[in-house]
C-alpha positions in Angstrom: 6.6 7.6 11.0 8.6 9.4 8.2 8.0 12.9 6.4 7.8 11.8 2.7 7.6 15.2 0.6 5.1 16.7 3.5 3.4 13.9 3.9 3.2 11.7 6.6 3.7 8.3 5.7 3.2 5.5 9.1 5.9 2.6 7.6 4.4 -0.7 9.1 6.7 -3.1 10.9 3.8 -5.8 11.2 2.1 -7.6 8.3 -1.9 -7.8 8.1 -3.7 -10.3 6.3 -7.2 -9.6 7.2 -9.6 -6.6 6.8 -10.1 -6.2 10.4 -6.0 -6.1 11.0 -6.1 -3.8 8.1 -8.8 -1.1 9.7 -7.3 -1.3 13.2 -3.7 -0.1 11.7 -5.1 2.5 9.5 -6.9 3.7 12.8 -4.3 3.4 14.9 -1.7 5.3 12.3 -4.2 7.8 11.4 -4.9 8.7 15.2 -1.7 7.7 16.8 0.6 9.1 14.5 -1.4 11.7 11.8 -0.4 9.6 9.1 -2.3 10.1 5.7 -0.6 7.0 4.2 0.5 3.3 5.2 3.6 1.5 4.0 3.9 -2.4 3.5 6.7 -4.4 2.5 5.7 -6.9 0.3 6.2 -9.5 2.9 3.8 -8.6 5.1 1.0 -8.2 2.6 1.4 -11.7 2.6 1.6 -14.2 -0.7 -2.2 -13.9 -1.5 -2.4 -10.4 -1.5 -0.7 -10.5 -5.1 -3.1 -13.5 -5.9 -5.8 -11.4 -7.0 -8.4 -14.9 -7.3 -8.0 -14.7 -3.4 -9.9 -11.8 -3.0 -7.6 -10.2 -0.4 -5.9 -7.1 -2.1 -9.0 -6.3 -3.0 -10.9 -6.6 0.8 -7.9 -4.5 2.0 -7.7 -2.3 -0.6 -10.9 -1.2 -0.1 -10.8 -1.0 3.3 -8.3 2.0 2.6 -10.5 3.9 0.2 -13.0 4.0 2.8 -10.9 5.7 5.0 -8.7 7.9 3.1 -5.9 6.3 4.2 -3.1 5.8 1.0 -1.6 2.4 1.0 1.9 1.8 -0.5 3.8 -1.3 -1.1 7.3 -0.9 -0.9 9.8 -3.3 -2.5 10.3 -5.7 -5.4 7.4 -7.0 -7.0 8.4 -7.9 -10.5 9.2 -11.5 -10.4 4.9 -11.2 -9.4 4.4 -9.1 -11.7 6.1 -11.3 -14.8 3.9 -14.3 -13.7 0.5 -12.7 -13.8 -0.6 -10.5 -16.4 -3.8 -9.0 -14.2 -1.4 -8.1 -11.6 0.7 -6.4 -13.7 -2.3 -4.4 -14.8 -3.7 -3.9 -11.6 -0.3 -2.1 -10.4 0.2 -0.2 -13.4 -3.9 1.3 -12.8 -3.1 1.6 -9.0 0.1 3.4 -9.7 -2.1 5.7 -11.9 -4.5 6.5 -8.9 -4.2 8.4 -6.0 -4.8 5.5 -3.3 -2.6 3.0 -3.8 1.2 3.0 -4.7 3.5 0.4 -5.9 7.2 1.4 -5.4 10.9 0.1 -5.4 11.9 1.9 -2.2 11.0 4.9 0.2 13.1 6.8 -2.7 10.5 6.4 -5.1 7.2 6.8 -2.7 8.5 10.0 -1.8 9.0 11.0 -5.8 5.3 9.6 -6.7 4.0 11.8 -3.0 5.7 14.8 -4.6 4.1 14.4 -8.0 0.7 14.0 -7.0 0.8 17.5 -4.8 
């Protein structure tokens, strides 16, 4: 658990590839720890998160709307990003919502946490 600009942000250390695995962290963070907001590295959202045809960043995605729980990926995405045009856009949107983040490092998570208070 870190304080990221007054906001408490639970930094996984396990990866989750499912929507159950997805609500039991958020749960456990959220009552555990207080956090209002998960961080993954890109590794353990696993490789078909960023295939949006799979369905999966979507199922998990959602999964953290409905709880109010933010979800950011921390780490280096653009080789992804340069192969698939609706993944590119679908970061660029998320980045301009209040859900879900994509970021370089803590660094910049705790610059975008700041911006949006």
């Amino acid at each position: 658990m870190v304080d990221l600009a007054g906001v408490q942000v639970f930094v996984s250390d396990t990866a989750v590839a499912t929507e159950s695995e997805a609500v039991q962290l958020i749960v456990d963070a959220h009552y555990a720890h207080r956090a209002e907001w998960i961080a993954f590295t890109p590794e353990q959202l696993g490789d078909e998160f960023f295939e949006l045809r799979t369905g999966r960043a979507g199922a998990i995605t959602q999964k953290f709307v409905m709880y109010q729980m933010g979800l950011a990926v921390v780490g280096d995405i653009s080789s992804r990003i340069a192969a698939s045009k609706p993944l590119a856009d679908w970061v660029r949107e998320s980045n301009r919502g209040r859900n879900l983040l994509f970021v370089e490092d803590l660094d910049d998570l705790t610059e975008r946490l700041q911006d949006r208070q």
